[in-house]
Each structure stands twice: as C-alpha cells, then as structure tokens.
C-alpha positions as CSV (number, residue, x, y, z in Angstrom):
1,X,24.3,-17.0,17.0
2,X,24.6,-13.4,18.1
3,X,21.5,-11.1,16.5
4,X,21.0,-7.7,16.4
5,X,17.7,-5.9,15.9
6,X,18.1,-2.4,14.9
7,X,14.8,-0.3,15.2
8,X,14.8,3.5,16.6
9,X,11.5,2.4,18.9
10,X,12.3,-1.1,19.6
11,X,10.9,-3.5,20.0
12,X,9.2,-2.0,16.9
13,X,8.0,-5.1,14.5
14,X,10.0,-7.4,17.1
15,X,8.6,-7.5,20.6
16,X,7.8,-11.5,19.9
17,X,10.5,-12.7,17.8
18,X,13.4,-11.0,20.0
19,X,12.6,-12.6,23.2
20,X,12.0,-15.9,21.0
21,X,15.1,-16.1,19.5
22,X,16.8,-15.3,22.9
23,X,15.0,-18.1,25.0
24,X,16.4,-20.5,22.0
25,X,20.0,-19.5,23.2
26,X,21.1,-17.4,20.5
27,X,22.8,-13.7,21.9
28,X,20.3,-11.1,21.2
29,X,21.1,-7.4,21.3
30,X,19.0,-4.4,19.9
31,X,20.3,-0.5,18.3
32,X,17.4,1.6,18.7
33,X,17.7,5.5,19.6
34,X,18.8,7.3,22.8
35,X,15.2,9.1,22.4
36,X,13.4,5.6,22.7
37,X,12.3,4.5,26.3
38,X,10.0,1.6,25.4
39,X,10.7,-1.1,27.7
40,X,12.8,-3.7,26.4
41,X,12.3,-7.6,26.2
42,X,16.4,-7.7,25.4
43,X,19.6,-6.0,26.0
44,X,19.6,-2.7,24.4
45,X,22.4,-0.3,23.5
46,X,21.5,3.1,21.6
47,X,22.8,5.2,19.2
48,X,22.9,9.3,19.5
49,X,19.7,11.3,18.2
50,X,20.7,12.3,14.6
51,X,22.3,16.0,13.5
52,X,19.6,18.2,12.5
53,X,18.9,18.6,8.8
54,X,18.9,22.0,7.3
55,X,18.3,21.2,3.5
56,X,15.3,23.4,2.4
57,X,14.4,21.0,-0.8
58,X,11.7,17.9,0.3
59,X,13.8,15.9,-2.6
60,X,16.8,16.0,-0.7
61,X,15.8,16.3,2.8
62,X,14.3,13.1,3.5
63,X,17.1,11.0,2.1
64,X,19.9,13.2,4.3
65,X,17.5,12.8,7.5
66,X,17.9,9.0,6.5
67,X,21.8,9.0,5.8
68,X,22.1,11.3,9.3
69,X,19.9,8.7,11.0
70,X,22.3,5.9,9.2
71,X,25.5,7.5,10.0
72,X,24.8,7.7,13.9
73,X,23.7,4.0,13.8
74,X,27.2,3.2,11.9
75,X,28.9,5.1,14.7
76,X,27.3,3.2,17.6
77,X,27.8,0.2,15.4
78,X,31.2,0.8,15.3
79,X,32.0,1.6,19.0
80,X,30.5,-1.5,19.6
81,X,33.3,-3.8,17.3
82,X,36.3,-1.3,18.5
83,X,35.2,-1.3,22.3
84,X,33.6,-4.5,22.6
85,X,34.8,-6.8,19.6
86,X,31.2,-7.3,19.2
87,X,30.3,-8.6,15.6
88,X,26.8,-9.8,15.1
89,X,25.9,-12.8,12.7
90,X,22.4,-11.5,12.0
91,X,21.8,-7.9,11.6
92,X,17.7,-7.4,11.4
93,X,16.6,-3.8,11.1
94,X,13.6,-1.8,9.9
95,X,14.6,0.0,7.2
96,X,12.0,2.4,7.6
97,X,14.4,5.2,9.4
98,X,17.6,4.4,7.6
99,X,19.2,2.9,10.4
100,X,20.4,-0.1,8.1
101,X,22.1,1.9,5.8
102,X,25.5,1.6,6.5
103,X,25.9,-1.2,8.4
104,X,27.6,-3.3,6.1
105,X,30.3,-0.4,6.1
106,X,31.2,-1.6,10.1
107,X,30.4,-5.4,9.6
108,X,30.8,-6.8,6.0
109,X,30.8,-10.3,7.6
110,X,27.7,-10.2,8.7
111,X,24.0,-11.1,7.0
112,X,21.8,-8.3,6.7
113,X,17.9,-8.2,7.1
114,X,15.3,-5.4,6.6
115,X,11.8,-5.5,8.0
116,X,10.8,-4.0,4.0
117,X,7.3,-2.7,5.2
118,X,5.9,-0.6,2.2
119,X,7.7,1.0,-1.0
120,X,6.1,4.2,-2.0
121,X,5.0,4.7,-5.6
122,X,3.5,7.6,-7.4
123,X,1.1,6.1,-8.6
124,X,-1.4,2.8,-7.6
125,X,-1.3,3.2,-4.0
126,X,-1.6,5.7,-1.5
127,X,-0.6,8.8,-2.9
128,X,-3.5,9.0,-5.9
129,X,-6.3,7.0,-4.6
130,X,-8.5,9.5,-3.0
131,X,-10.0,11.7,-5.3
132,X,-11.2,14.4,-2.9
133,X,-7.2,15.4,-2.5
134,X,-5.9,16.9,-5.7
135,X,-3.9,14.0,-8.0
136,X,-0.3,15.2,-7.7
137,X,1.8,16.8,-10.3
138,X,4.9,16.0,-11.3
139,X,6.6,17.9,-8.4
140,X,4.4,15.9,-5.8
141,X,5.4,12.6,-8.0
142,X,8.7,13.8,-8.0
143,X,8.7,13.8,-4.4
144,X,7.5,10.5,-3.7
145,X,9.8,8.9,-6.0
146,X,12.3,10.8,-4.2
147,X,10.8,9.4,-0.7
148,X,11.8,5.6,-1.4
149,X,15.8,6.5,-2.4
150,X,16.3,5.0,1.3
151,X,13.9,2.0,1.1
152,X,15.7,1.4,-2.6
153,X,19.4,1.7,-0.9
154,X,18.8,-0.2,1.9
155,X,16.9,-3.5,0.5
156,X,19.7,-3.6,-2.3
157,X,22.2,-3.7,0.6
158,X,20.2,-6.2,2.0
159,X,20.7,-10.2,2.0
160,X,17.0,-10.8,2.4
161,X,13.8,-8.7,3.7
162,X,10.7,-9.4,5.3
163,X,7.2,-7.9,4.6
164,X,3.9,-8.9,6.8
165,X,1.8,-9.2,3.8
166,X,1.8,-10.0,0.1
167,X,0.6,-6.4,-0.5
168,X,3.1,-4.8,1.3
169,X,6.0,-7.1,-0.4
170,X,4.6,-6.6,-3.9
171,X,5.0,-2.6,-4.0
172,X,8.7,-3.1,-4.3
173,X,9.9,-3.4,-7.7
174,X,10.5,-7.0,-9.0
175,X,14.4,-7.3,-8.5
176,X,14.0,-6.5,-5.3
177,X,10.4,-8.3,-4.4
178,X,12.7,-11.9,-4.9
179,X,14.7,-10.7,-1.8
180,X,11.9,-10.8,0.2
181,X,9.7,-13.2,2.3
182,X,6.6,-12.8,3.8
183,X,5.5,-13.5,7.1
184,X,3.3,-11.5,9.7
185,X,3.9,-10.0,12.9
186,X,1.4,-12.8,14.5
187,X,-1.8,-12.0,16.9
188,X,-1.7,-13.7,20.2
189,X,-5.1,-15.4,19.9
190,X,-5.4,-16.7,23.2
191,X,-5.2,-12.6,24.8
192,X,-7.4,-11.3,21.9
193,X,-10.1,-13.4,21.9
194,X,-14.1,-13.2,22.6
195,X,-14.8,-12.5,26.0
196,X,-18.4,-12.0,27.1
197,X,-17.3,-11.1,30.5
198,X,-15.6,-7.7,28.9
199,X,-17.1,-4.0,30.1
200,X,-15.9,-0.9,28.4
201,X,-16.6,2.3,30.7
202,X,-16.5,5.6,28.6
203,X,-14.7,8.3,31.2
204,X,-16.6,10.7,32.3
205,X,-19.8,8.9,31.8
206,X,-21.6,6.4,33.4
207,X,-22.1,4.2,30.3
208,X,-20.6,1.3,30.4
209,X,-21.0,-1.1,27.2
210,X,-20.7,-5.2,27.0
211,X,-20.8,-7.9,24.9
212,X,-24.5,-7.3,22.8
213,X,-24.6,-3.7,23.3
214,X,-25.4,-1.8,20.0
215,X,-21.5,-0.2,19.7
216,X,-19.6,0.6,16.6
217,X,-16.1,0.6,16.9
218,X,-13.6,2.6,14.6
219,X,-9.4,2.3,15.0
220,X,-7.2,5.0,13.4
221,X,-4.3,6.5,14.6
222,X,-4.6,9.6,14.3
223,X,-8.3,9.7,12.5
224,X,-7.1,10.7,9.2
225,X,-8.1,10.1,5.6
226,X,-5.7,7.5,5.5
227,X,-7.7,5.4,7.3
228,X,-10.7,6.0,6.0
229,X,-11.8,8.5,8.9
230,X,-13.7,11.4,6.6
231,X,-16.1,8.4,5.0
232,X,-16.7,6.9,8.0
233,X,-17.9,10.0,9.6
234,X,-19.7,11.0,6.7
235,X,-22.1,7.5,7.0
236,X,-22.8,8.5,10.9
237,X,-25.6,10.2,10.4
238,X,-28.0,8.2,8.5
239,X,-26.6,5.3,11.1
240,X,-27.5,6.9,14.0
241,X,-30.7,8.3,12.8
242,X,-31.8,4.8,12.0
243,X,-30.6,3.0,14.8
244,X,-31.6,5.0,18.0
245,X,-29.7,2.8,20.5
246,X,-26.6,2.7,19.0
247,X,-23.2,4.4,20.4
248,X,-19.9,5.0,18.6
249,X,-16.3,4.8,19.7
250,X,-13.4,6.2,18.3
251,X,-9.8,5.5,19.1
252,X,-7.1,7.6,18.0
253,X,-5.2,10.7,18.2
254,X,-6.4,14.4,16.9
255,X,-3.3,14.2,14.9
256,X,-1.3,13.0,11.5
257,X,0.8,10.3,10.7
258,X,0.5,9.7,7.2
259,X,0.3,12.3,4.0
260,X,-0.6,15.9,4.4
261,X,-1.9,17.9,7.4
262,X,-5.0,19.7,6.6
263,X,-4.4,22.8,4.9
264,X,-7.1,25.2,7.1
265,X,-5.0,24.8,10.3
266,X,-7.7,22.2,11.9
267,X,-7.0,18.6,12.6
268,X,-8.2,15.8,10.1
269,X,-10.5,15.2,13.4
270,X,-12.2,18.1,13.6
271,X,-12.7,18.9,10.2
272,X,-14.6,16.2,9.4
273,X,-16.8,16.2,12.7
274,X,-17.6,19.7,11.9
275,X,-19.1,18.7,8.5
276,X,-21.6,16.1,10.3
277,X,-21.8,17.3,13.5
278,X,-25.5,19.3,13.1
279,X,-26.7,15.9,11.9
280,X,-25.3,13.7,14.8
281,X,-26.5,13.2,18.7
282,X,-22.7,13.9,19.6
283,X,-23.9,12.2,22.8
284,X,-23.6,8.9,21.3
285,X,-20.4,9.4,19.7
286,X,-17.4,8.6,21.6
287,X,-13.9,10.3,20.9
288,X,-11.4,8.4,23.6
289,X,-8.4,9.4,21.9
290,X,-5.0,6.9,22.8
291,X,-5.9,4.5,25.0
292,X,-4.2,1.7,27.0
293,X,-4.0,-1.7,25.1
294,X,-6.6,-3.2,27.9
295,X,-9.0,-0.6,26.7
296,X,-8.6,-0.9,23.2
297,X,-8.8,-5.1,23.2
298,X,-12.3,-4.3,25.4
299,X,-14.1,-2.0,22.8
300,X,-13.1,-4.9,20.0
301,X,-14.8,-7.6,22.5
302,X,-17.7,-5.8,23.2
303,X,-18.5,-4.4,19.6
304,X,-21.3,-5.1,17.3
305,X,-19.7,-3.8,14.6
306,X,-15.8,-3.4,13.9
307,X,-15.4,-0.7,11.0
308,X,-11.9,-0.6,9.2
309,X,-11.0,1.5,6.4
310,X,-7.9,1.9,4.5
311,X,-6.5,3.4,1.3
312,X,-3.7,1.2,-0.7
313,X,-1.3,1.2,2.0
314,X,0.1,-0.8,5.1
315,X,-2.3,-2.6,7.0
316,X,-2.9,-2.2,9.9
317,X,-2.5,-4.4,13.2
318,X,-6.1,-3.2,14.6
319,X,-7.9,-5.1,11.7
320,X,-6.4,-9.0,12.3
321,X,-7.0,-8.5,16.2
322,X,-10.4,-7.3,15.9
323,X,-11.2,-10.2,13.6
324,X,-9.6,-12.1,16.0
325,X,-11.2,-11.0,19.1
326,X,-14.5,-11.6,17.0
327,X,-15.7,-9.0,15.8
328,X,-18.1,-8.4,13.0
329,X,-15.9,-6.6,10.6
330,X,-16.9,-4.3,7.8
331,X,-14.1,-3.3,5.8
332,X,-12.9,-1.1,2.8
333,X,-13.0,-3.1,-0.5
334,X,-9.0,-2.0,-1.1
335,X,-6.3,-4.1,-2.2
336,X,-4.6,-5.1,1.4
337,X,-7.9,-5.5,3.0
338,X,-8.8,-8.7,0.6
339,X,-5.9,-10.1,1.8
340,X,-7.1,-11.0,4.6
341,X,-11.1,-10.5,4.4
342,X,-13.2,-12.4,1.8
343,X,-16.6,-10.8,1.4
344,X,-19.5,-12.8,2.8
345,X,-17.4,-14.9,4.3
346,X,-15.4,-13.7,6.9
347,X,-16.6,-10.1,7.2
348,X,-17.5,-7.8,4.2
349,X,-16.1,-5.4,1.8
350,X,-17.6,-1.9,0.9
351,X,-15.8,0.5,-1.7
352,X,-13.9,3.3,0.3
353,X,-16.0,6.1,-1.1
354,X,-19.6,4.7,-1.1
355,X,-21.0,6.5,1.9
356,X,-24.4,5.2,1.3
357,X,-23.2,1.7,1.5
358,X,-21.7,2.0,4.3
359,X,-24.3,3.2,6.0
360,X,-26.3,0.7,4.3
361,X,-23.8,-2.1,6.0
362,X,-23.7,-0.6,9.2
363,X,-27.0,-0.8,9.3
364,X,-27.5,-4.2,8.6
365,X,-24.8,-5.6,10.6
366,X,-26.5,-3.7,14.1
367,X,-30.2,-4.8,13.3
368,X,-29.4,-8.1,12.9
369,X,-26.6,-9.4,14.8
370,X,-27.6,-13.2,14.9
371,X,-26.7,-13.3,11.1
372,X,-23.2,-11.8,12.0
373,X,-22.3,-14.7,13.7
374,X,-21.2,-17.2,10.9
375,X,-18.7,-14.1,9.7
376,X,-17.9,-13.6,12.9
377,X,-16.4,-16.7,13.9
378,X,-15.1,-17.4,10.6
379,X,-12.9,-14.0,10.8
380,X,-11.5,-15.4,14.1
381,X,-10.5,-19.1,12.7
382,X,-9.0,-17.2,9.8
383,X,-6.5,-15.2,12.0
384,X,-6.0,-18.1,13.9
385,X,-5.4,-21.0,10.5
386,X,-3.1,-17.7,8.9
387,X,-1.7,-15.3,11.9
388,X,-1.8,-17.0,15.2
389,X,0.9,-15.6,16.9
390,X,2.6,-19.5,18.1
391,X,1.5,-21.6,15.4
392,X,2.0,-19.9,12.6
393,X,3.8,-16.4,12.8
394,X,6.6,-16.9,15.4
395,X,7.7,-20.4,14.1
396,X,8.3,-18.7,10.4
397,X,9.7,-15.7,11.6
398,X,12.4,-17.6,13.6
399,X,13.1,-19.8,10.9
400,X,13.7,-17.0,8.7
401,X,16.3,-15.5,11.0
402,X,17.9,-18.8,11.8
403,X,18.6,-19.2,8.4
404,X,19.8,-16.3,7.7
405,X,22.5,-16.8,10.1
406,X,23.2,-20.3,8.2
C-alpha cells in the first residue's frame, strides 16, 4: 500500500509505526512543514509555512490559522498527484494543526485517518479544574467551544481516528467517539528499563546521583500549572525540611505550552519558585531545563521518587516511561492518570490540590524505599502487559492502518 503520514513535526506520534509499516513493504511517505527539520525515519516531502493570520477575534482566528495550515497541505497534496501521479491509499495525519482538513478535496479515493488526541470542552476537563484560575465566563467558554471547530471538521471527514488512551478518546462527543480506536504510542521497554549502573551528573556541580540516592524527580514541559508544577512546588518545603539528604530535579522549559501565560509578565517557573523559595535550600533543587533524551531516561533510573501531576488533559509520555524504567511513581488522583495507575498497587494517587498529602507521600515514599519496591516493579510489568512498545503497541497500530487500507 502507499501511506502517508501528515504531521507538521514529523515523525510526531509516528516515529515507530512509520518505519514499521515501511520495513513490511508498504510505500511510506510523510507531509510535514518546510519549518520542521526533525530527522526523518522515511521519505519526506513538505508543504509551505502557512499565510499569516490577521483576524483580531480568538473565535475566528484559530480556526482560519487551521484552514491556512489545511489549504497549504492541500496545495502540496495536490502538486504531488498533478506532478507525480502520486495517490496514497492511507492518508494518517494528526489533526491537531489542521493539516487533514482538506485532503479529501485532492484525493477522495483515498482512506482518511486522524491521530484524534484530545477534544476540548468547556467544561470537565482542563479548562475549569483548577480553582486558583478564575472559572471562565461565557466569552472564555465561548472560546473553547470555538477551539475544537477544527478537531470537529476534521474527525467528521475522517474514515476512522486513533486516540492513545480511553481518556483521550472519550472527550469527543459520542458520534464521533465510534470512529475511533484506541491504541498507545508504545514505550520501548527494553531502552527504558532499571539500570543500577545509571549516574546523573548535575552541570555545574560535582553531584552526581545513582540508583539509591535520595532524588525526586518532576517532568513538565514547560513547568506549568498544567502539569501540576505550582502544587508540587508548594509541597517542597516541608519535603526538604524533613528529609535533609534529599535533592530535586526538574526538567522542563521556563516557558508555556498549554492555557494562559501568567498575567504579571514572569514565567509559570518563576512565579511559583518565588512563593517557596525563602523556605527551600535552593541548593538541593535542581532546575536542568530541556535536556537530551539520555539525560532525561537517567534521572527516571536513578530516582527515588517519580512525581507526576496532571489536570484532566492529555497524558503525558514521561509518566508510562518512568513507570517503566521503575520508578516509584506518585501521581495526581485525576481522571487520565487512573488509567494507567491503580493506587496501592502500582504507584499511588494523591488529589491534585492536597499539598499536605503530597508532602505527606513524598515523604513516605523517600524514608522507606524497601516498601516501594512491590509498586515499583508492578508499575514496570504494567507498562510492559499494556504499552510495550513490540508486543502490544506496534502490532495494533499496524493492524489498524493495514486495515484501513483494506
């Protein structure tokens, strides 16, 4: 079959099942943008960076950035059958961007698949769970709703989507959850693993921290309420003060990716390191920003402690690896997270606001790291019965996009 994977940072969602699907013979081809310079596992073509939207209104302005985004993919799309008689079987795009929009318009024959990662909703998920941010009025509900016009358009274009978890699925609306099938992205179990040979050198420092040291580790993008970052940093104190010998590192940017930027001009980072910092030995706490992959997989294998936070929203790829590298896991007791984490049993669940508790758990889970071990290892067998990347992921993605092309 010939596939395409559309994504405007390929390999995206698809740096596994591309290559897959290619060794298996099929033709395999990815759209992303001119803008993206990730390295490739397939053939790539691209499609020019979109026009510049000058709309004013949020309602409107996020759809047309969407359309524009669309209408450039179309174009290349269509270059593509008129230059190169190229028409795909299998078109599988994220439809994130809008890139799958009008696809159909330049290949009608073809199936269509979106990678359907989250619908938003004004209410139950992200945008009203945190009471510390105002609960939006009806122009910030009005905008949301407005948000999803492109995810709605694009998965009723679709033949079929794909979302990585159940939560993730079950935020679209009912005609449009049948469409789709859910299967993870997969964690390669073999690389992230334990490793009691694994050192994690903090730069500038001559600390260097292995498997046993008293480390807390914390994984947020950009170290954002989102993720949990303000409660997190709000249980430090009473952590460190308890437990003298303990360090913590932080990965992430001193930056935003999802909701609002802070209103007083500082990053989500500093505001909330400011509010603690008088009560912290900010010798202990380790900011290391973006790091290499290497890096990141070494501060999973040599924590005591993994903590992961989350509001109702997508989860993220940090929480099944550090499970599977064997990590002891505390977690936020919100809907995605007991997906995948049963309390007591492969990790634990504290509510997302309880700062007390969490210090409580963090706590615990250093003093005593000998009766982490049963949830540790069970976290690890879970990824690898539910998520391993060759047994269970890879085979069901492929078979979904062989199908398809059936």
């Amino acid at each position: 079959m010939k596939i395409l994977f559309v994504h405007q940072n390929f390999p995206g969602q698809f740096p596994h099942l591309a290559p897959a699907l290619l060794a298996r013979g099929h033709d395999v081809l990815a759209l992303t943008a001119e803008t993206n310079n990730r390295p490739s596992p397939v053939r790539v073509v691209k499609y020019r960076k979109p026009d510049p939207v000058t709309l004013s209104s949020p309602l409107t302005r996020l759809y047309a950035e969407a359309a524009e985004r669309g209408a450039k993919a179309a174009l290349a799309a269509q270059q593509l059958r008129d230059k190169h008689g190229y028409v795909p079987d299998v078109i599988f795009g994220h439809s994130g961007w809008g890139e799958t929009l009008f696809l159909r318009e330049v290949w009608p024959e073809a199936r269509l698949l979106v990678y359907a990662e989250l619908m938003y909703q004004s209410t139950g998920l992200d945008t009203d769970f945190d009471p510390e941010f105002a609960r939006p009025g009806i122009g910030a509900r009005v905008s949301t709703v407005a948000r999803a016009a492109h995810l709605v358009q694009a998965m009723v274009e679709a033949d079929a989507g794909l979302a990585p978890t159940e939560f993730q699925a079950d935020t679209f609306p009912p005609d449009l959850r049948r469409k789709i099938t859910v299967v993870h992205d997969g964690v390669n179990t073999e690389i992230v693993c334990p490793n009691p040979e694994a050192r994690l050198q903090i730069p500038g420092t001559d600390l260097v921290f292995r498997p046993g040291d008293e480390v807390i580790s914390f994984v947020n993008r950009s170290l954002e309420p989102y993720r949990g970052y303000h409660s997190f940093m709000r249980a430090l104190p009473e952590v460190l003060a308890a437990r003298p010998k303990a360090h913590v590192v932080l990965v992430g940017d001193e930056g935003q990716s999802y909701g609002p930027a802070p209103k007083d001009g500082k990053s989500w980072k500093q505001r909330y390191l400011d509010e603690v910092k008088d009560r912290l030995n900010l010798s202990r706490v380790h900011f290391l920003g973006r790091v290499p992959y290497p890096v990141f997989l070494s501060l999973l294998q040599v924590s005591r402690v993994h903590a992961y936070l989350t509001y109702p929203f997508v989860l993220s790829w940090s929480l099944m690896e550090s499970m599977s590298a064997g990590a002891m896991v505390l977690a936020s007791d919100t809907a995605p997270v007991r997906e995948v984490i049963e309390d007591g049993k492969n990790g634990r669940l504290i509510d997302f606001f309880d700062i007390k508790g969490w210090s409580a758990a963090l706590i615990a889970a250093l003093a005593n790291p000998a009766a982490c071990e049963p949830l540790r290892r069970a976290a690890r067998q879970t990824i690898i019965a539910r998520y391993d990347l060759d047994t269970c992921a890879l085979p069901q993605l492929i078979a979904f996009v062989e199908k398809a092309g059936r």
